[in-house]
N, C-alpha and C positions, 0 to 999 in steps of 0.2 A: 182508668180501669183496665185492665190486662185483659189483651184480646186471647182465650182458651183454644187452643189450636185444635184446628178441626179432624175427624180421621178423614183417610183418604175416600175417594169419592168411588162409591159403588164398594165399600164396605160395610158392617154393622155393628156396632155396640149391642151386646146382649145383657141386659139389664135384665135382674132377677125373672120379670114375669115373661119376658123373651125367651128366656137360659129355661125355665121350665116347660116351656112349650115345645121345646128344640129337645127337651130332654124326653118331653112324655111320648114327642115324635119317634126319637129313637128305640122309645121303650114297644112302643107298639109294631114297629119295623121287627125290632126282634125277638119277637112274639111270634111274627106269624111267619118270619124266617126258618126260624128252627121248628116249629111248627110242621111244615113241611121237611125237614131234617136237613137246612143248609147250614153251612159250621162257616163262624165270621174270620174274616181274613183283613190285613190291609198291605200296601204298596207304601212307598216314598214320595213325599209330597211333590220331590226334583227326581226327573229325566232328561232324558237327552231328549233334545228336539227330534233326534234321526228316530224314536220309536214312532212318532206321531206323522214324519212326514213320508212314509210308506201308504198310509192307509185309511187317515183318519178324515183326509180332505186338505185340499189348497188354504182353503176360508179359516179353517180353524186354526193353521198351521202359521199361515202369513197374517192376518187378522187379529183372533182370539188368542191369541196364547202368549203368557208373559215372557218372552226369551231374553236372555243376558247370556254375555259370556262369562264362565268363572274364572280364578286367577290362571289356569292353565289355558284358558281361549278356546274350550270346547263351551260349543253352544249348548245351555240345560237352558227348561222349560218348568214353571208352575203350574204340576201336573194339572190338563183343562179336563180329563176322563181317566177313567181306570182299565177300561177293556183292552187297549194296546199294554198299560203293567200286565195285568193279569194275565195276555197272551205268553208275556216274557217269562212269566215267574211259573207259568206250569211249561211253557219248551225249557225251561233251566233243570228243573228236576220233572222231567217226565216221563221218567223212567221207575220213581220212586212212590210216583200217588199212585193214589186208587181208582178208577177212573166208576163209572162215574164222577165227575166233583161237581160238590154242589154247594156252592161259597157264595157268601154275601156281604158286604161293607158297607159302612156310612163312616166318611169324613168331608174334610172339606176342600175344594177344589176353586179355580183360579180361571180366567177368560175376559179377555181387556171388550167387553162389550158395552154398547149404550144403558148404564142404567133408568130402568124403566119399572113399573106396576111388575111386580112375580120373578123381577131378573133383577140380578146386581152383581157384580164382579167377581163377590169373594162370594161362596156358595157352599151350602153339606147336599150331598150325594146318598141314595139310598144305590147302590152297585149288586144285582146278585144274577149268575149267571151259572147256567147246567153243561157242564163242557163231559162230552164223550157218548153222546145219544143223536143220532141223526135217525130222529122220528117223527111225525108233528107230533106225537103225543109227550114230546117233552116240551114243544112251544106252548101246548096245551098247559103243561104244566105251570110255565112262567105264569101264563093270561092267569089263571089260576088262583097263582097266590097274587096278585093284582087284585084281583074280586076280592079274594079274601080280606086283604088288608082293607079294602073301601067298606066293605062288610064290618069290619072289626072295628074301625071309629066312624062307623056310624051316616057312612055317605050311600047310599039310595041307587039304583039303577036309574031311576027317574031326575039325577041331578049330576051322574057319571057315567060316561061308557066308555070302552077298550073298543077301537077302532082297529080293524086288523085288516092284512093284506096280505098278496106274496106278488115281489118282483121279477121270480120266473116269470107268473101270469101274466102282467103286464112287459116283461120284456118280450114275451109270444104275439101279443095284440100290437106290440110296435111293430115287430119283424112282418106282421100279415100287412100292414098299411105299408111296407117299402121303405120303414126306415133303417138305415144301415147299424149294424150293430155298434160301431165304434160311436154313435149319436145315440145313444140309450143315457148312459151316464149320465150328461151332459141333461138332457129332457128328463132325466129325472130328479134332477135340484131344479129344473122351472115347473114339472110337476108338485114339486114339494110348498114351489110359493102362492100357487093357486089362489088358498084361500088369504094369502098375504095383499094381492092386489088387486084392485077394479078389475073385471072383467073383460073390460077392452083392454086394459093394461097389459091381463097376462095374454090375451088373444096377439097383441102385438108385439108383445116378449116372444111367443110361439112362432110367429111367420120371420120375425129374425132373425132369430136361430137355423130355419132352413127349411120351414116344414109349408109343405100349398096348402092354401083355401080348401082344399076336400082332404087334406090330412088333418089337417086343425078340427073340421069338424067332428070324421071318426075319431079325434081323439078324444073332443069331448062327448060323444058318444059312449067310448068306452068306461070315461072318468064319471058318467052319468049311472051307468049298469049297474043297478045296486046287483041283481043276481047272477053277476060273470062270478062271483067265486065258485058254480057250481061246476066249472071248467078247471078248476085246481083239485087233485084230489086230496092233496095238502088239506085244503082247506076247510074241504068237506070231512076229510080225518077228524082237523081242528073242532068241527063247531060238531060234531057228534061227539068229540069228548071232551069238550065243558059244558054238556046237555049230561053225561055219566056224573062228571064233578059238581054239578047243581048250579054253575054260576052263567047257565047260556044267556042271563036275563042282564049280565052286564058286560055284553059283547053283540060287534054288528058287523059286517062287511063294510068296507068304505074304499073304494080303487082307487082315491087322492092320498091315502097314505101311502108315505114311498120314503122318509128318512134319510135325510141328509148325507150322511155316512157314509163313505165310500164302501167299508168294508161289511156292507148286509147281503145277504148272499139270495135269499128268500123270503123268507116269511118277514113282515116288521109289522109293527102295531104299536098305536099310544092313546094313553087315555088322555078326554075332552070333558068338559063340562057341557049339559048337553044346551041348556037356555043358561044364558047371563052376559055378564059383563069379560070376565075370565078367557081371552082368548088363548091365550098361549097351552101348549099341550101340557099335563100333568106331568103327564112320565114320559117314555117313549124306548125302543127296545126292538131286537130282531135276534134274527138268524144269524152268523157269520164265522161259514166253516171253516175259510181260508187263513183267516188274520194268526192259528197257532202256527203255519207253515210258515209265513211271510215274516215273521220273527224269528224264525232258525227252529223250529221245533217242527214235529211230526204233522201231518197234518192228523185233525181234531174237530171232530163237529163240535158246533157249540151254539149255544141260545140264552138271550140273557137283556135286562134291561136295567134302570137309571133313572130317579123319582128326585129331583133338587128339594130341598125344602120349602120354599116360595110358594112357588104357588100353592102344593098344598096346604101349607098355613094359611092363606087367603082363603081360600076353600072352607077351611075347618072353624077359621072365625066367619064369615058368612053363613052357613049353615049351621052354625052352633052346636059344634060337636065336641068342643075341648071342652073337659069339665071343667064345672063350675067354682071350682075352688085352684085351680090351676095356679101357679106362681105365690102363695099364702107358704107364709112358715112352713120348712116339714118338721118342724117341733109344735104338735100337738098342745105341748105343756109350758107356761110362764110360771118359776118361781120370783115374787117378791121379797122385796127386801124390805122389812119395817123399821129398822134402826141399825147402829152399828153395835150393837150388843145380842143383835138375833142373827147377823148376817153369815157368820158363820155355819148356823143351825142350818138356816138356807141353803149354803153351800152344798154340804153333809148330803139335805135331802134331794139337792138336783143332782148329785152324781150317783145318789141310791137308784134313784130314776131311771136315769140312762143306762146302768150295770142290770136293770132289769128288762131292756130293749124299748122304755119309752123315751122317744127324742123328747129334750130339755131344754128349755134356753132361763137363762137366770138372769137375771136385773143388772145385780153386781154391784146396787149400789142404792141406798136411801134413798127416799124421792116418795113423794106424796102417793098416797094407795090410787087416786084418782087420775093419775098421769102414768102410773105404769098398769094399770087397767084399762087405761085407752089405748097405752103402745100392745099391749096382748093383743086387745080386738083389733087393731087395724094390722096388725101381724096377717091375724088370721088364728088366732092361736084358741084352743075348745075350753081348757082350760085355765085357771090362775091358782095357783096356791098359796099361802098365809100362814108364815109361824111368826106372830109377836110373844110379847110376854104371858100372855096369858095360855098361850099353845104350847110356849115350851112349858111352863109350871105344870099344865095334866099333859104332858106327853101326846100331842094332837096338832092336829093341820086340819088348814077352814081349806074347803075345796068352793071354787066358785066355776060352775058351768057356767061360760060367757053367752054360750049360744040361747040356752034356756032362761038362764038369768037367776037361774036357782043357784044356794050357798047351803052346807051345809059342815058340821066339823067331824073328825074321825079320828082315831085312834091311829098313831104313827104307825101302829102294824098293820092297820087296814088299809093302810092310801092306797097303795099301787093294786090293789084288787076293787076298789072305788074309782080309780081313775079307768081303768082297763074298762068297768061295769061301764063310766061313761061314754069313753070315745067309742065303743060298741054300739052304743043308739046313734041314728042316724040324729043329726042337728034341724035343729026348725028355723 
C-alpha cells in the first residue's frame, strides 16, 4: 500500500467546507472594513529579516520566523506580521498618500511555532491599521470596528471583550516603585506572561529579574487595579468614545495587557474569550508611533491591529455563528441527464441558467435519476431539473425542489422565473 505523504506539520489542507469558512471569514472582515472606509492593501510574502530585527522583538526574530538565505546570501524571512511591511511601504511613498490612511489586509503568514489548539505555523491574518492621527479617538476607532465585526457574526459581549491598556500608564507606576527605565522592556514581556504561568511561577520569574519583595507586591497591586485607567487620560478619552460609538459594552480595562511587541508605544488592547476553554487572545493590536521613523520614513503616528483566523474559527464553530449551510454547493441548481439522446438539451439549458446569473452544475453524464438526486442533496443543492423525452416533445422541464420535496413541470420559458420564485423562499 503507498504510504501518501503527509503536508508539513503546522500546516492546513483546506478542503471545500474549510475553504468556505476561510472564505465567509473574509467576506465578513471586509464588510465591516470598508464599512468604516478602510481600502485593502497587501505586502510581499518575503522580507528581509533586517525589517523585523529593528523592532518586532528578539523571540520573533530568532525563534519564530522562517529565515533562509537566498542565492545572493542575503538573509529573507516568511513574512511572520505585516506592520514593519506596511511601515516600509508608506516611508517608500510617503510623500504621495493621503494621510490619513486607513488600509486593511488578510493573507497568509508564517512563524516556526509549537503547533497547538488556535495556533499552527502557516496562518491568514486579518492586518488593518489608521496611520496619520495621534488621538485616542483613533484607537477608539480600531476597538470600534473590533466590536463591530464581533457584532456582525454574531459573538455577544457576554462570550467576548476587548481588553485595553496604555503603557505609558504602566511605565509611570513602574517608574513610582524605583524601577529603572532601561527594565521596563524587559518586565513587560514577563508582565505579558502572567496569565501564562502559576502564580508562584511568575512571582519567581519577577524577583529574578531584579525586582524586591515590596516591589513585586506593588506590582501586583497595580496589575490588580481594575480603576487605574482613570489616571490615563488616554484612556478616559478612549472609554467615553466607544460609549458615543455604542460599543462600551464590549470593552474593559485590564493593566495585564501590555503586548509583546517591541514596537507599541501606548495604548494596546486584545480581545479574550470571557468564560471557556479558548485561552489564547483573539486579536490583539496597539499604538506604535515610532516603527514609520525607524524604517527610514517620517515619523507617523499610527494605530492598528491583527485577528489570525484560528482561533476565531473556533469561536465561531463553538458558538454557532457560521451559517448553516456553510461549505454546500454555490450552485443552487443540479441539471440531470436522462439519456444520451436529451443530454445535449440538458446542456443548452444549464448554460441558459448560468447566462441568466443562476450558478449551475450539470451531471454530464447518464446515470440513474435516483443517484444523481442524491449527488444534488448531499451537494447541498435547492434544486434538480429534468428534460427526458417527454419534456423535450412539449417543450418543458420537471423542476424538483429538493428541499420541500415538491416536483412540478413548466414551460421552458418559464423555468428561470420558477427557479428564481423558488430559491427566494427560504428552505424547510
Amino acid at each position: 500500500m503507498k504510504i501518501i505523504i503527509q503536508p508539513l506539520k503546522g500546516t492546513r489542507d483546506f478542503y471545500p467546507q474549510q475553504m468556505a469558512i476561510r472564505t465567509w471569514l473574509y467576506g465578513k472582515i471586509r464588510k465591516i472594513s470598508e464599512s468604516f472606509g478602510y481600502q485593502e492593501y497587501d505586502g510581499p510574502f518575503l522580507e528581509s529579516i533586517d525589517l523585523y530585527a529593528a523592532k518586532s522583538g528578539e523571540e520573533l526574530v530568532k525563534e519564530q520566523s522562517y529565515v533562509f538565505p537566498d542565492r545572493s546570501g542575503d538573509l529573507i524571512t516568511l513574512r511572520p506580521e505585516l506592520t514593519p511591511s506596511l511601515a516600509r511601504m508608506v516611508a517608500q511613498k510617503q510623500a504621495q498618500l493621503i494621510f490619513p490612511l486607513r488600509w486593511w489586509s488578510f493573507g497568509p503568514f508564517w512563524r516556526y511555532e509549537r503547533p497547538q489548539k488556535g495556533r499552527s505555523r502557516e496562518f491568514f491574518q486579518w492586518n488593518i491599521d489608521l496611520i496619520g492621527i495621534d488621538t485616542p479617538e483613533a484607537d477608539a476607532e480600531l476597538i470600534s470596528i473590533i466590536a463591530s465585526f464581533f457584532e456582525e457574526i454574531g459573538l455577544s459581549p457576554q462570550q467576548i471583550r476587548i481588553m485595553v491598556n496604555n503603557r505609558k500608564l504602566i511605565d509611570a507606576e513602574l517608574s513610582e516603585l524605583g524601577i529603572p527605565p532601561e527594565k521596563h522592556i524587559g518586565l513587560f514581556k514577563i508582565i505579558d506572561r502572567r496569565n501564562k504561568l502559576s502564580p508562584a511561577d511568575w512571582e519567581a520569574y519577577v524577583i529574578d529579574y531584579g525586582l524586591s519583595a515590596s516591589q513585586l507586591e506593588a506590582l501586583k497591586a497595580i496589575l490588580n487595579d481594575l480603576s487605574l485607567w482613570k489616571k490615563s487620560p488616554e484612556l478616559v478619552t478612549i472609554f467615553e468614545t466607544l460609549e458615543a460609538f455604542g460599543f462600551s459594552e464590549y470593552v474593559q480595562f485590564d493593566p495585564n495587557i501590555i503586548r509583546g511587541l517591541d514596537y507599541y508605544t501606548s495604548i494596546v488592547f486584545e480581545a479574550q474569550e470571557i468564560q471557556g476553554d479558548i485561552r489564547r487572545a483573539i486579536l490583539g493590536g496597539g499604538r506604535y508611533d515610532n516603527l514609520l521613523a525607524d524604517v527610514g520614513g517620517q515619523p507617523l503616528p499610527a494605530t492598528g491591529f491583527a485577528m489570525g483566523d484560528m482561533v476565531i474559527s473556533l469561536l465561531l464553530e463553538k458558538y454557532n455563528c457560521l451559517p448553516k449551510d456553510i461549505g454546500e454547493t454555490p450552485a443552487p441548481v443540479l441539471v440531470t441527464v436522462f439519456d444520451r439522446n436529451t443530454r445535449l438539451a440538458s446542456f443548452t439549458l444549464a448554460t441558459q441558467l448560468r447566462r441568466s446569473g443562476i450558478n449551475t452544475t450539470c451531471y454530464l453524464e447518464p446515470d440513474k435519476l435516483s443517484k444523481q438526486l442524491k449527488y444534488a442533496d448531499r451537494l447541498g443543492a435547492r434544486i434538480a431539473l429534468m428534460i427526458g423525452p417527454d419534456e423535450l416533445t412539449n417543450n418543458a422541464v420537471t423542476i424538483k425542489d429538493l428541499k420541500a420535496g415538491e416536483q412540478q413541470s413548466v414551460n421552458r420559458s418559464e423555468v428561470i422565473d420558477k427557479i428564481r420564485a423558488i430559491l427566494e423562499k427560504p428552505s424547510t
